[in-house]
N, C-alpha and C positions, 0 to 999 in steps of 0.2 A: 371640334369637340375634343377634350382632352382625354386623353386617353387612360383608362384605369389602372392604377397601379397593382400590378402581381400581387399579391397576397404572399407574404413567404412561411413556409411553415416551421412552426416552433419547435423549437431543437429541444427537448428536455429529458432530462436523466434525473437520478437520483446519487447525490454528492454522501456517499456514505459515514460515518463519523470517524472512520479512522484509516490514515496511509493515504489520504487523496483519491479514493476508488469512484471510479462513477461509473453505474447502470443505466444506458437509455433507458426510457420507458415510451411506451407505442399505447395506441390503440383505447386510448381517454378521449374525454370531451371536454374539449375546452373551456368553457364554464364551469367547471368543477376544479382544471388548476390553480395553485396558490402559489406560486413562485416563490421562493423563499421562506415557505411552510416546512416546519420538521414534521418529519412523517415515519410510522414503523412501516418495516418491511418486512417479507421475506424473500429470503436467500437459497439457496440449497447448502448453505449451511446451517441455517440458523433464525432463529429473527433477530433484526437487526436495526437500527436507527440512521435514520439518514435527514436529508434535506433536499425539498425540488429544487432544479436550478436550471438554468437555460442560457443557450448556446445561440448565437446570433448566426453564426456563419457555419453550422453546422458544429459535429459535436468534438471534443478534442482528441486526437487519436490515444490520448495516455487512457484508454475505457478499458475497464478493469477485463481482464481475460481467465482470472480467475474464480470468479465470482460470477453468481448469476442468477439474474431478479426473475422472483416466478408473481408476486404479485404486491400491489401496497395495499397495506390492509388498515391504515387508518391517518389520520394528521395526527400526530403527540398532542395527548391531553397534558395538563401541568404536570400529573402523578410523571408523566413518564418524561418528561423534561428534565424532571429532578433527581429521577432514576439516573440518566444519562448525565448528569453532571456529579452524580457519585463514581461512576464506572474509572474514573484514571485514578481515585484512589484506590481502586480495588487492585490496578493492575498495575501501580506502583509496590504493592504488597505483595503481590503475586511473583512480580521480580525476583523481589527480594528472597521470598521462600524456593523459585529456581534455582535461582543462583547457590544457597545455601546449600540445598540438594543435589545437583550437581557436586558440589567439595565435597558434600558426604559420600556419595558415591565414588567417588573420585575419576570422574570425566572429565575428559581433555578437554571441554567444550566452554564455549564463551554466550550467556545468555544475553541475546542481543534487544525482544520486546517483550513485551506478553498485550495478548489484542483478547478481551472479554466480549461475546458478543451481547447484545442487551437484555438478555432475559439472563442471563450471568451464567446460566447452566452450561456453557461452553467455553472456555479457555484454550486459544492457541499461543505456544512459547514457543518464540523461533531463535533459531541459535546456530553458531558457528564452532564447527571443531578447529580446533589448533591446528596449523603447520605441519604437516610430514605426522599427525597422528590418526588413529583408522579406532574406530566405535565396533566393537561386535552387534549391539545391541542397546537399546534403552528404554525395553520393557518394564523392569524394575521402575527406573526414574519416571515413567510415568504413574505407575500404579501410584508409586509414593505421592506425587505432586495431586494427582486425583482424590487422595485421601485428607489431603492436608487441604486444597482447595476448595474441596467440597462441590466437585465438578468435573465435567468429562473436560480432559487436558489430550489435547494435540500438540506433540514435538516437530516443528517445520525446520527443516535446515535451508540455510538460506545462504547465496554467495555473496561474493564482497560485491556485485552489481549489484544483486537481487536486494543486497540491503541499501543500497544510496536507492534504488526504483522506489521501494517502500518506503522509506522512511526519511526520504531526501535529505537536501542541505544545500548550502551555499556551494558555488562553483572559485577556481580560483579567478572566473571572469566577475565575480562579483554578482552571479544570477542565479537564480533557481536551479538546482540543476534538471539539464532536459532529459533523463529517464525518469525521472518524478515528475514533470510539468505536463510534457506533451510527447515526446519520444516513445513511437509504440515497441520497439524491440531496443537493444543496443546494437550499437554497430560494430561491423567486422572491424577494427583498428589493427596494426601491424606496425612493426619498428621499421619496414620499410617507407610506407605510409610519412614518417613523424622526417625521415632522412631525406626522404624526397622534397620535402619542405624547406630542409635547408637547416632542421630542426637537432638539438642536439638530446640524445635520453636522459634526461634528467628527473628526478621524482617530482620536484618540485615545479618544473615548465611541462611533462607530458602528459603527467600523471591526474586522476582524479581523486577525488576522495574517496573511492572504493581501491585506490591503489592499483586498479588499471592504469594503461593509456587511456586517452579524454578520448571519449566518441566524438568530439568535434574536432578530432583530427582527421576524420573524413570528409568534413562537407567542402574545406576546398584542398583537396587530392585529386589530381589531374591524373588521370588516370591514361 
C-alpha cells in the first residue's frame, strides 16, 4: 500500500507594495486564498496594499520586522488597483517638495524616499544627514512638509545599510543584494575579517554599496 504523502503546509504572507516587506499571515482557511490576489491591509501604521504570495519551503527570513499585519481586510477592487498605480506619482512629487524644503530650511540632510501609505493620508520621508553634521531638530520641516502634502508626514533617518536593506540594488557580485532579498540582520564584518582572507581594503573589492564592508565577508571567515 503506498504510503500517503505529508501534506505540507502553505507558507503565505502578504508581499507589501513597497521596499520588498513581507507579512506572514496565519489562521485563514484555505479555500478562501488567492495566491497572487492584491489585497488591502492593515498595518499598525496604516492601510496599506499588498499581494498574497507563498513560500514553498517556508517563509524568507528578509520578514519585515517593522511592520505588523493586524488583519486583511479585503482583495483590491479595480477602484483601488488604480489608486495604487497612481501612488509613485504622488511620491515622486513628494520627493521633490522634500527635497525643496530641506534647502529652504537649510538642512544638512539628503532625502533619500518618500513611501505614501494607500489611503494617501500618510507619508513617510526617510533621509540621511550629511558627514560630521548633527540636526537639532526637524519640527519645523515637518510641519511645513504636512502642510504642503496635505498629510501626516513622518521623518525616518536611515543608515547607509538601512538604506541598501530598503531600497536594495545590485551587488558587485552581480545579485540582489542579500539585506534586501533574504538576509534578516547585517552581519558583524571587520577589517580583520577582509585581511584574514588574504584580502586587500579597497572601496571597490570590500565595500558594498551602502559603502560598508560586504556582509559576505563573513560567510567564509574561518574563525
Amino acid at each position: 500500500m503506498a504510503e500517503k504523502k505529508e501534506e505540507q503546509k502553505r507558507n503565505l504572507a502578504i508581499k507589501l507594495r513597497k521596499f520588498n516587506r513581507i507579512c506572514p499571515i496565519a489562521g485563514y482557511r484555505e479555500e478562501s486564498i488567492k495566491v497572487g490576489a492584491p489585497v488591502i491591509v492593515q498595518t499598525d501604521r496604516g492601510l496599506e496594499f499588498g499581494e498574497i504570495v507563498e513560500y514553498e519551503r517556508g517563509l524568507p527570513k528578509a520578514v519585515s520586522r517593522d511592520i505588523k499585519l493586524k488583519k486583511v481586510i479585503r482583495y483590491a477592487t479595480s477602484e483601488d488597483i488604480k489608486k495604487e498605480k497612481s501612488i509613485p506619482g504622488l511620491e515622486s512629487k513628494a520627493m521633490k517638495v522634500a527635497m525643496e524644503k530641506a534647502a529652504e530650511h537649510e538642512l544638512p540632510v539628503k532625502m533619500v524616499n518618500v513611501e505614501y501609505l494607500f489611503d494617501t493620508k500618510r507619508v513617510i520621508v526617510y533621509y540621511k544627514i550629511e558627514d560630521g553634521k548633527k540636526i537639532k531638530n526637524l519640527r519645523d520641516l515637518t510641519r511645513d512638509l504636512s502642510s504642503n502634502l496635505s498629510a501626516r508626514v513622518s521623518l525616518r533617518q536611515v543608515s547607509p545599510r538601512d538604506e541598501a536593506r530598503l531600497f536594495g540594488g545590485i551587488g558587485p557580485c552581480g545579485r540582489p543584494l542579500c539585506c534586501y532579498t533574504w538576509l534578516e540582520r547585517p552581519k558583524h564584518v571587520t577589517v580583520k575579517m577582509a585581511k584574514r582572507q588574504g584580502l586587500s581594503i579597497s572601496p571597490t573589492k570590500t565595500s558594498g554599496i551602502c559603502g560598508r564592508l560586504m556582509c559576505c565577508l563573513e560567510y567564509e571567515y574561518q574563525k
